[in-house]
C-alpha positions in Angstrom: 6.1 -16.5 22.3 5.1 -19.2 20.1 2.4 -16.9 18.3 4.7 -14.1 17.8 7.3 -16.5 16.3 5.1 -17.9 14.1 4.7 -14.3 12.7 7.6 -14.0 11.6 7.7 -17.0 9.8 4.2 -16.1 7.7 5.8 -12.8 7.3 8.7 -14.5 5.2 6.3 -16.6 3.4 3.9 -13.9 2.1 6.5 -11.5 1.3 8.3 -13.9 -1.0 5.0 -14.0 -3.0 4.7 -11.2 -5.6 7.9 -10.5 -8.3 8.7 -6.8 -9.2 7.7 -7.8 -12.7 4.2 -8.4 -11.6 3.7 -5.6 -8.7 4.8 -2.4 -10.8 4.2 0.8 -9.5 2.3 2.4 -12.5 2.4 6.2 -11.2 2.6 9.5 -13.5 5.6 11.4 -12.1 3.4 14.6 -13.2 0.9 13.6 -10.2 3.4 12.5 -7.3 3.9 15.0 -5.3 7.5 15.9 -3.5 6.9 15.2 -0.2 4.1 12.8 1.6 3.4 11.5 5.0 1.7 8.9 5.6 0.9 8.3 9.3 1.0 4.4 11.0 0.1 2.3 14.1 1.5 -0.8 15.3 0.0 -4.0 15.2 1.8 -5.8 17.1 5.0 -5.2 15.7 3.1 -5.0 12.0 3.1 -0.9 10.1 -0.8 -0.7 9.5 -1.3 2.2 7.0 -4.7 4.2 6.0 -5.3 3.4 2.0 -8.2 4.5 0.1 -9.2 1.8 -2.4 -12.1 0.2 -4.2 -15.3 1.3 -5.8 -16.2 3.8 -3.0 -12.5 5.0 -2.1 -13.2 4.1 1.7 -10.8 3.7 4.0 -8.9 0.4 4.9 -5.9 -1.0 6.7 -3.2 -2.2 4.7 0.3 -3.7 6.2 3.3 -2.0 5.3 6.4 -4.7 5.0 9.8 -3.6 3.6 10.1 -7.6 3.3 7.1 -7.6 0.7 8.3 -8.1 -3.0 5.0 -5.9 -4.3 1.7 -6.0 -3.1 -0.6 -8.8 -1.6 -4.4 -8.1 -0.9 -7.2 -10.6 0.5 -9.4 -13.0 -1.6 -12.2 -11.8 0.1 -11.6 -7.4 -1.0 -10.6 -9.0 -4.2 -14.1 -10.9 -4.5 -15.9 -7.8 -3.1 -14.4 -5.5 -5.5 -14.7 -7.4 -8.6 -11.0 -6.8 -9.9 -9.9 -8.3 -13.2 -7.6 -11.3 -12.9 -4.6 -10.4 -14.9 -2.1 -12.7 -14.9 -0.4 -15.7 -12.3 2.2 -15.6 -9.7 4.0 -18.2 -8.2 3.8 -18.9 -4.7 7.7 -19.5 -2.8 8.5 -21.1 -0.1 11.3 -19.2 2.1 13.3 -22.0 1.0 12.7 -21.3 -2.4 10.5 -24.0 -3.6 7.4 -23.6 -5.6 4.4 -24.2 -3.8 1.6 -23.4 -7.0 0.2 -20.2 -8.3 -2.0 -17.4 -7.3 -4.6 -15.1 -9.0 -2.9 -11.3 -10.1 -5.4 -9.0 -10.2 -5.7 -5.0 -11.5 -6.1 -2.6 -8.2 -7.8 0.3 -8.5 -8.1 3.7 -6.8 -6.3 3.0 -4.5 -4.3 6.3 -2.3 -2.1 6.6 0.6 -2.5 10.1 1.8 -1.8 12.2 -1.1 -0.2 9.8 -2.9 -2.0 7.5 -5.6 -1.2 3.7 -6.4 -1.4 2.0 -9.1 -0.3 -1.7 -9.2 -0.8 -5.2 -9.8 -1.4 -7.2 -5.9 -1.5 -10.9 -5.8 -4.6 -12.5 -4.2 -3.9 -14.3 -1.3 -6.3 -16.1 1.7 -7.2 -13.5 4.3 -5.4 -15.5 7.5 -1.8 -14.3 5.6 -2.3 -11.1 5.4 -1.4 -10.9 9.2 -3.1 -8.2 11.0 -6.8 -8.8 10.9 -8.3 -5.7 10.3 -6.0 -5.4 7.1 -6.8 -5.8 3.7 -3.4 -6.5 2.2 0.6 -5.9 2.7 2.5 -3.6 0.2 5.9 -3.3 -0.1 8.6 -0.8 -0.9 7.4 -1.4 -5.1 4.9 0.8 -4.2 7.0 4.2 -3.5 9.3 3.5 -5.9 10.9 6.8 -7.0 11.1 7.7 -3.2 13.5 8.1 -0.1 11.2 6.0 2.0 12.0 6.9 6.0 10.1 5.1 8.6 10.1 6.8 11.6 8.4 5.0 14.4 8.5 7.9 17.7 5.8 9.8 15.2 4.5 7.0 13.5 5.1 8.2 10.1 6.4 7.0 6.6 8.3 9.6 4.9 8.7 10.1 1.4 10.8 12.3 -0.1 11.7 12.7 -3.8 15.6 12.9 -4.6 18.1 10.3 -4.4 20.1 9.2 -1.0 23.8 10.5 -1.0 26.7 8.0 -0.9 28.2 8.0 2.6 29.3 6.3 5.6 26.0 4.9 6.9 24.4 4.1 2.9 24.3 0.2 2.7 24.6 -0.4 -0.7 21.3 -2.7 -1.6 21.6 -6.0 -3.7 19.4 -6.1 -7.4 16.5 -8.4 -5.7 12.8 -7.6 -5.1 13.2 -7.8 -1.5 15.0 -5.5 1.1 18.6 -7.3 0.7 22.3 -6.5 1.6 24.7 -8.1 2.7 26.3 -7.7 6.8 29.0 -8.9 8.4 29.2 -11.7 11.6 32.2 -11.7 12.3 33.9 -10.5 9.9 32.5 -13.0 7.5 30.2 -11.7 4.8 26.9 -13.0 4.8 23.0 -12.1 3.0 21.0 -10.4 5.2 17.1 -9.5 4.2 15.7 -6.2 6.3 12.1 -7.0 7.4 10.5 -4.8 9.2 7.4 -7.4 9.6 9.3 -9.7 11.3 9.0 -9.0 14.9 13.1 -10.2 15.9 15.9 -8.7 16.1 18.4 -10.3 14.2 17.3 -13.9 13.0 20.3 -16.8 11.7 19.2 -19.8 9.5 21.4 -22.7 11.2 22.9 -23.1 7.6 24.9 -20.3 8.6 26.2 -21.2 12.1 29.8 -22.0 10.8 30.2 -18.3 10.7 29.1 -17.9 14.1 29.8 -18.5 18.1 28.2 -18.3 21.0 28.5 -17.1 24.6 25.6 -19.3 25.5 24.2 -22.5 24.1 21.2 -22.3 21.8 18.1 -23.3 23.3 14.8 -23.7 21.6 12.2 -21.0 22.9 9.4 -21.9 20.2 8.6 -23.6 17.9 7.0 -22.2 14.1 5.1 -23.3 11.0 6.1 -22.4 7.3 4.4 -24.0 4.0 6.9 -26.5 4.6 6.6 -27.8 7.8 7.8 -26.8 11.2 11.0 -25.7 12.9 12.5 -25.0 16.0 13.5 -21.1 16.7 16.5 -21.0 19.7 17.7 -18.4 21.3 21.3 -17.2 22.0 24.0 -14.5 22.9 26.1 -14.2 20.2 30.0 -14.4 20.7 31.6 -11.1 18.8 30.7 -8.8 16.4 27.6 -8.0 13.9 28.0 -5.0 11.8 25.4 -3.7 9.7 26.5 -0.9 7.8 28.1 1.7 10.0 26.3 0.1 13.2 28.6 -2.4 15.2 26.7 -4.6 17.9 28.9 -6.6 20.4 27.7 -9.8 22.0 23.7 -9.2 20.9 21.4 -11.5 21.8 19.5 -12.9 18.7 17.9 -15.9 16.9 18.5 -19.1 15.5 15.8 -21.0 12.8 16.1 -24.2 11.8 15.5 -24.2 8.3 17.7 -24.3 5.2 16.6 -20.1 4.6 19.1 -18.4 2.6 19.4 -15.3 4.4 20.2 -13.8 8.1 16.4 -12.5 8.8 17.5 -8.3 10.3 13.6 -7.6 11.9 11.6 -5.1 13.3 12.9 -4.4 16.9 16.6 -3.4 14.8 14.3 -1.1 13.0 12.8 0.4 15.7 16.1 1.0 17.4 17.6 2.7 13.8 16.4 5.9 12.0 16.1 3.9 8.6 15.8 5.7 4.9 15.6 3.1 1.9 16.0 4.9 -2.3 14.9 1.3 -3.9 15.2 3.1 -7.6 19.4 3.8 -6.2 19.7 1.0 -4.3 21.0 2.4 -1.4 19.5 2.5 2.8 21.2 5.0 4.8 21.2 3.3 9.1 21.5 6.0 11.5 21.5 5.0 15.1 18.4 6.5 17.2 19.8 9.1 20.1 
């Protein structure tokens, strides 16, 4: 458990890497085309996609993390391909501290599917980029312009050009890079960020256990490492209420992390119970139940 813990934590840490104003989807609406589908597999708990990218347009693995700001790809593809250092980014801790800079850098033909990229990625050291036969993790940035579906019983991304509809199950999304919203525990409005590379279900920083109660004491199940040290990750059955959106859970078993993070951590396995769509450029995520 401790490996898979420790996932979720590097999940955090990379996807806080890249801005919005470094990872810009560059795209020509004239070559998009209205509908694409890209197909997945599971690492783990990790979307791996089929890109075409670099000098010979081969095919590689690239993570797909709707808790990734832009677009991170490997030192060692970056060194391979020769791509043109750009510009800086600065590395964040999921605390928020700065911990130094790292190399932007121009990708080029690079293709999911039908659909061609063009985008800034920050370099980063192989061992972050999670899933070893990947070459980098790219976020939501990259279909911006998109209703983005993930639909994990056929293993597909969706895109769909159009805007999502205002309605009882659109969350409406905070201005961030990230996936963000707010929830409720409780009743108590809190900040919740919607990774899909995290493998929990529903994560709470212990900043935030005023707002919550228990049916059973926290115990520590694991232990994980960030960029700034380690911290103890406790499980528990939580006492009342967590409603995201129009979905209401009662009594749900979930996390605990202790570490000052500013946000409740809402993870794959509440993906993969969820019909999720996500329209970034309206800032709104429509959460429909699975039958």
């Amino acid at each position: 458990m401790k490996n898979a813990l420790t996932v979720l934590i590097v999940t955090i840490v990379a996807a806080m890497v890249p801005s919005l104003t470094t990872a810009q989807s560059a795209n020509k609406a004239s070559k998009q085309p209205s509908k694409v589908e890209i197909p997945f597999t599971l690492d783990r708990h990790l979307i791996v996609l089929k890109a075409k990218a670099g000098k010979g347009a081969e095919e590689y693995d690239i993570v797909f993390d709707t808790g990734a700001a832009g677009f991170v790809i490997s030192e060692e593809f970056v060194g391979k391909q020769g791509y043109a250092e750009v510009g800086k980014s600065k590395m964040m801790s999921p605390e928020g501290k700065e911990m130094g800079d790292r190399t932007i850098v121009k990708v080029h033909n690079l293709s999911f599917n039908t659909l061609p990229i063009s985008m800034d990625a920050v370099a980063e050291k192989k061992e972050m980029i999670l899933s070893p036969t990947a070459i980098g993790i790219i976020g939501l940035a990259a279909f911006d312009g998109y209703i983005v579906t993930i639909d994990y019983s056929k293993r597909k991304l969706l895109l769909t050009k159009g805007t999502l509809p205002a309605g009882k199950n659109i969350i409406v999304l905070n201005e961030s890079p990230i996936l963000e919203a707010n929830i409720m525990l409780n009743g108590k409005t809190v900040l919740a960020n919607f990774d899909c590379g995290a493998p929990s279900y529903i994560s709470i920083p212990t900043n935030m256990k005023d707002k919550c109660s228990f049916k059973t004491e926290p115990r520590v199940v694991g232990k994980a490492m960030t960029i700034g040290g380690e911290m103890d990750i406790l499980a528990a059955q939580f006492d009342g209420t967590i409603t995201i959106g129009s979905v209401t859970m009662k009594d749900p078993q979930i996390e605990l992390v202790t570490a000052n993070f500013p946000a409740v951590n809402i993870g794959y396995r509440f993906f993969n119970k969820n019909k999720i769509s996500i329209d970034v450029r309206s800032k709104r995520m429509r959460i429909e139940p699975n039958a």
